[in-house]
C-alpha positions as MATLAB code, in Angstrom:
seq = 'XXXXXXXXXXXXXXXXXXXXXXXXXXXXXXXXXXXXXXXXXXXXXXXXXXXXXXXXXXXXXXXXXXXXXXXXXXXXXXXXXXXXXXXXXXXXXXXXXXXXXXXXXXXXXXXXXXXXXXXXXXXXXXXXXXXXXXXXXXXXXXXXXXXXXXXXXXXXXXXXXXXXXXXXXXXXXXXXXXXXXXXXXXXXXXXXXXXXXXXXXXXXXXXXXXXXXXXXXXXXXXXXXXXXXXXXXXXXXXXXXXXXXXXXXXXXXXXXX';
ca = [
     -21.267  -45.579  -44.136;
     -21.959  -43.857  -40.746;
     -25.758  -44.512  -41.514;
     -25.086  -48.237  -42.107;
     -23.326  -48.000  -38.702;
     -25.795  -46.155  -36.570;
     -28.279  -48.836  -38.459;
     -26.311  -51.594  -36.810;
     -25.689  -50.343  -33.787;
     -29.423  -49.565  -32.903;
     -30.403  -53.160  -34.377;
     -27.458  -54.478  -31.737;
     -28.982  -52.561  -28.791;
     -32.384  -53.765  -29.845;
     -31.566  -57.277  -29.802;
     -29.292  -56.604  -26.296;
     -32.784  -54.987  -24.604;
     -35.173  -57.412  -25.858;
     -32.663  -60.291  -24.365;
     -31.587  -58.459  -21.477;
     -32.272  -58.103  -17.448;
     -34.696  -55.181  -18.249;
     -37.468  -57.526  -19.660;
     -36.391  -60.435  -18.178;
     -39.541  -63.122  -17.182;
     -39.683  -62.721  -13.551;
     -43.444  -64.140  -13.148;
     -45.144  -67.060  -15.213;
     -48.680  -68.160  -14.676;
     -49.992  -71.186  -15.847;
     -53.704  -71.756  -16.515;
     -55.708  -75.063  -17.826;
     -53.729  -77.423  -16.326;
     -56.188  -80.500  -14.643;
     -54.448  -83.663  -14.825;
     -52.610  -85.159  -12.295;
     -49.124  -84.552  -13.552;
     -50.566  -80.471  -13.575;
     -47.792  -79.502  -11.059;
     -44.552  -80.938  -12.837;
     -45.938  -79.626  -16.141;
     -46.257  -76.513  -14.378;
     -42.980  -76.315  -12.990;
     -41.046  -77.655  -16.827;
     -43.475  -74.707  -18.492;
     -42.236  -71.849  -15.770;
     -38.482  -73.176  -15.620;
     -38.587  -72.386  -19.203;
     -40.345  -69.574  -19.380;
     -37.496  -68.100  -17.204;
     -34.992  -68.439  -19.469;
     -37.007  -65.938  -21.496;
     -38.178  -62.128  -22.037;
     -41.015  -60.845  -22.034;
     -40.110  -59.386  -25.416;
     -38.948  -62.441  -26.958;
     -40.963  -65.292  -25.785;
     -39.803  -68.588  -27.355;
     -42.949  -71.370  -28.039;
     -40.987  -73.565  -29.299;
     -38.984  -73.656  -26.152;
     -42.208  -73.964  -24.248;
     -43.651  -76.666  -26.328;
     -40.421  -78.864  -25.820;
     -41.099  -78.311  -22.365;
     -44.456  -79.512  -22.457;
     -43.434  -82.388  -24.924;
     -43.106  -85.243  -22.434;
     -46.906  -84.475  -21.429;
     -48.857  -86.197  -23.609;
     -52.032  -84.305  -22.582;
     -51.167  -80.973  -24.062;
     -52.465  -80.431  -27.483;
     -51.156  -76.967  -27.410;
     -49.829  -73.794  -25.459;
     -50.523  -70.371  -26.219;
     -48.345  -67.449  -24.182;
     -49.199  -63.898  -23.270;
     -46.317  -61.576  -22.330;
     -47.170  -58.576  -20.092;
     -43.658  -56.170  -20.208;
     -41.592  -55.478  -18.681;
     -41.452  -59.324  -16.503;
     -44.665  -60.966  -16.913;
     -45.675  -64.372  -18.515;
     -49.128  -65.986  -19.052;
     -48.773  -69.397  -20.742;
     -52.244  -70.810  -21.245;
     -52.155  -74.980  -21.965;
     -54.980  -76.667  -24.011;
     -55.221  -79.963  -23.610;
     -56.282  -83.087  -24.971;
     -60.103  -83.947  -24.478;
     -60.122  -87.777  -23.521;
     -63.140  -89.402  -26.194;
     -62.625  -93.094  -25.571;
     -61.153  -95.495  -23.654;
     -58.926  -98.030  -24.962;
     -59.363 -101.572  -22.956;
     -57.217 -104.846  -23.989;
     -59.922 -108.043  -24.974;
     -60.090 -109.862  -22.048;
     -60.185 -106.846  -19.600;
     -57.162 -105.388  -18.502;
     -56.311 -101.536  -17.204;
     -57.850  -98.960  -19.727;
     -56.305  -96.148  -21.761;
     -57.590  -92.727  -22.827;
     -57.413  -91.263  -26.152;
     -57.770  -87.877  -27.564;
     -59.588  -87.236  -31.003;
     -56.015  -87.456  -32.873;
     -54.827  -91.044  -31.240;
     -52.708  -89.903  -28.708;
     -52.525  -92.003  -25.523;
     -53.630  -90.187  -22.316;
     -51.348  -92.089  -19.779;
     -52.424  -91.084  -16.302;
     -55.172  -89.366  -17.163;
     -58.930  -90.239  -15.440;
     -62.022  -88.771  -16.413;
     -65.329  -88.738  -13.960;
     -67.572  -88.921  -16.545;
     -68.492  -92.043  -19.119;
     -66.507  -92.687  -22.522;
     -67.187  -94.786  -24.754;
     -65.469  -98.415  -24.695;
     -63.184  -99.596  -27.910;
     -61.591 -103.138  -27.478;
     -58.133 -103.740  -28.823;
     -55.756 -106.895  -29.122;
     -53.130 -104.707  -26.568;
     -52.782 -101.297  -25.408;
     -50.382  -99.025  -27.743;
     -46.307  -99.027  -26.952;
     -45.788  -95.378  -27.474;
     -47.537  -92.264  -27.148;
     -49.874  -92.428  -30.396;
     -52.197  -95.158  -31.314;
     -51.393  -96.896  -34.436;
     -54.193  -99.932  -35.004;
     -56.410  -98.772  -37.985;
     -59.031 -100.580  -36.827;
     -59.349  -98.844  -33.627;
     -58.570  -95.512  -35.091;
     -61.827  -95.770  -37.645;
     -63.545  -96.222  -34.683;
     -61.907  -93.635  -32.777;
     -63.083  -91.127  -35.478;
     -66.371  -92.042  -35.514;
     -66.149  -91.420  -31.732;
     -64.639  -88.139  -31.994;
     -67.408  -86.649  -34.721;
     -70.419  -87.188  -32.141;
     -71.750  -83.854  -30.639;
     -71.755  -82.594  -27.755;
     -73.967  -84.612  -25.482;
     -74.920  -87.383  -27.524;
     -71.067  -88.673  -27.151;
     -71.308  -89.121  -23.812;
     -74.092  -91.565  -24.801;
     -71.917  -94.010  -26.740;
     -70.744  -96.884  -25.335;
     -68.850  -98.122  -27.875;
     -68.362  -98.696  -31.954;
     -68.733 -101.566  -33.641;
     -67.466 -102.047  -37.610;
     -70.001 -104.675  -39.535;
     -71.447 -105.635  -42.942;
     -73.580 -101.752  -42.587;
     -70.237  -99.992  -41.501;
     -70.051  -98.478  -38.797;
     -72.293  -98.879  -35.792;
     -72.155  -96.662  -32.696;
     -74.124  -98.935  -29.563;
     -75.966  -95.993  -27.068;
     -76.296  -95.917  -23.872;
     -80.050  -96.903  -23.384;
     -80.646  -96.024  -26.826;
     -80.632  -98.096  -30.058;
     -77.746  -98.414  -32.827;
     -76.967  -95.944  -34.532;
     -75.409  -97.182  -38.279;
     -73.421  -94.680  -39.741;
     -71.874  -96.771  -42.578;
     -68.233  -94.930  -44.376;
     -66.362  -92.618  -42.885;
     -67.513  -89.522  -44.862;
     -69.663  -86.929  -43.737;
     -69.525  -88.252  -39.848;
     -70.355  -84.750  -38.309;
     -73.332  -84.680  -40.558;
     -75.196  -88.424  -40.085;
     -74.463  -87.856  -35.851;
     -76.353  -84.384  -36.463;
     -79.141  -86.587  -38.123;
     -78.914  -88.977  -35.681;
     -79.592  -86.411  -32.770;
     -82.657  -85.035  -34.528;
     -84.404  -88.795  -34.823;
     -83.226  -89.485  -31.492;
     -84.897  -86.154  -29.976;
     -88.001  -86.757  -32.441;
     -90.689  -88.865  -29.986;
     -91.577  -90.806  -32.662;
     -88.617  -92.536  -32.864;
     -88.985  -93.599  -28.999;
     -88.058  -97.565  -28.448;
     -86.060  -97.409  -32.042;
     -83.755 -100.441  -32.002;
     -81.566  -98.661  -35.076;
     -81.420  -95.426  -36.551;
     -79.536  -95.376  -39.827;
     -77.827  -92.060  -41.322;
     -76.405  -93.781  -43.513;
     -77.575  -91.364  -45.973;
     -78.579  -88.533  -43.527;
     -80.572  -86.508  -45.490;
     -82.982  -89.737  -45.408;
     -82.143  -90.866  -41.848;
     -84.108  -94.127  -40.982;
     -85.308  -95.621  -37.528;
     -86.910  -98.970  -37.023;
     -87.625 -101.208  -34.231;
     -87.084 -105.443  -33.978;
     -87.832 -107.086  -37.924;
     -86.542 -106.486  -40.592;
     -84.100 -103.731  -40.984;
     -84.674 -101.238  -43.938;
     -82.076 -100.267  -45.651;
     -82.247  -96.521  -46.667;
     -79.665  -96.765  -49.226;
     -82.096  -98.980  -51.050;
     -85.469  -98.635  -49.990;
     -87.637  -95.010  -50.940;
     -89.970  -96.245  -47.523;
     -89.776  -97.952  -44.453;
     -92.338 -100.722  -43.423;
     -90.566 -101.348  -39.805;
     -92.044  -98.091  -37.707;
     -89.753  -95.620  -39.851;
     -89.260  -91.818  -38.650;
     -90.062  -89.745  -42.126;
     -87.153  -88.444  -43.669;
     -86.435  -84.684  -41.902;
     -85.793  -81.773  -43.470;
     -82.516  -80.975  -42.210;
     -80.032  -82.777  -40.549;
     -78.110  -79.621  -38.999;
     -79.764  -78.776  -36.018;
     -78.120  -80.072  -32.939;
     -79.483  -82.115  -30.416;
     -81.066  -80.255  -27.356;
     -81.717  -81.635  -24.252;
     -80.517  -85.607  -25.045;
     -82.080  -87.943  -23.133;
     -79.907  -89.334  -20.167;
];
């Protein structure tokens, strides 16, 4: 019994320290913020983080206070004892712009759907047309989000290149930015057909391509004006092909601007 008691007692005291004045968040630092709404996120995320210790820091609490920001994909948090907090936000990567048809003010997008309200980037994005910007905070058109995805798979460099995706009778088809199509057909295996897509495109031979198909990109295809060949048909290419390459991992080095 007066073992079960001492038990209790410590496991009170414990949960009194770790709560009390002693380890009480004093000073909360805040790191990858760049939007414009950085200093009111900044402010919700330390207001909260005030309410904590240093040897109980809540997430949850901090991700509620982060909630109304769309931009933050997540927080991580770093206590340093006995009254120091380091909350580090990640946030969203904008990968396309969302513009009603017609024209109209455009919307960024994360990877995922969500809507970037507010947010401006200095640097180009590719362009996807929609009948009307979302309501709410995610977007929910499955048309747009196929293309969104197609979007988010393209490497580093080359995405920047995209202007915008098209869905036709080949699938889809991302339009470059002085560069040809590139036809990437299903959804499946995206990551792989842009890695094909970047070898062709860094591949001289394939210089003043209107197309390059990955369709199947172990057998990636580019072709100027005629007659399109179709790769999942056709074993060659009479319409200036680029031979088959050997792999289609390698990523793309210095793209062309």
């Amino acid at each position: 019994m007066a073992g079960t008691l001492c038990l209790a007692l410590l496991c009170a005291g414990l949960l009194w320290f770790r709560d009390s004045s002693l380890a009480r968040v004093e000073e909360a630092t805040v790191t990858g913020l760049t939007t414009p709404d950085a200093p009111r996120l900044k402010k919700a995320l330390v207001d909260a983080a005030r309410d904590m210790s240093t040897l109980h820091v809540r997430i949850g609490e901090l991700e509620r206070a982060a909630s109304p920001f769309p931009v933050v994909r997540s927080i991580e948090a770093e206590a340093d004892f006995p009254h120091a907090l380091r909350i580090r936000v990640i946030e969203h990567r904008p990968v396309a712009a969302l513009v009603p048809e017609g024209g109209g003010s455009r919307l960024l997008l994360a990877a995922d759907g969500t809507a970037l309200r507010g947010l401006e980037v200095e640097h180009p994005v590719p362009v996807l047309t929609t009948g009307g910007l979302p309501a709410g905070d995610r977007l929910s058109d499955r048309t747009t989000m196929r293309s969104l995805r197609v979007v988010a798979a393209a490497p580093v460099g080359l995405d920047r290149r995209v202007l915008t995706v098209v869905e036709d009778s080949r699938g889809m088809v991302a339009r470059l930015r002085k560069g040809p199509e590139v036809v990437l057909g299903g959804l499946t295996a995206l990551r792989a057909k842009w890695d094909a897509a970047a070898l062709v495109l860094a591949d001289p031979a394939a210089a003043g391509a209107a197309y390059v198909d990955v369709r199947l990109p172990s057998r990636p295809v580019a072709g100027g004006p005629g007659k399109p060949v179709d790769p999942l048909t056709e074993k060659s290419s009479t319409v200036d092909p680029v031979a088959p390459l050997a792999s289609a991992a390698a990523p793309l080095e210095n793209p062309q601007p």
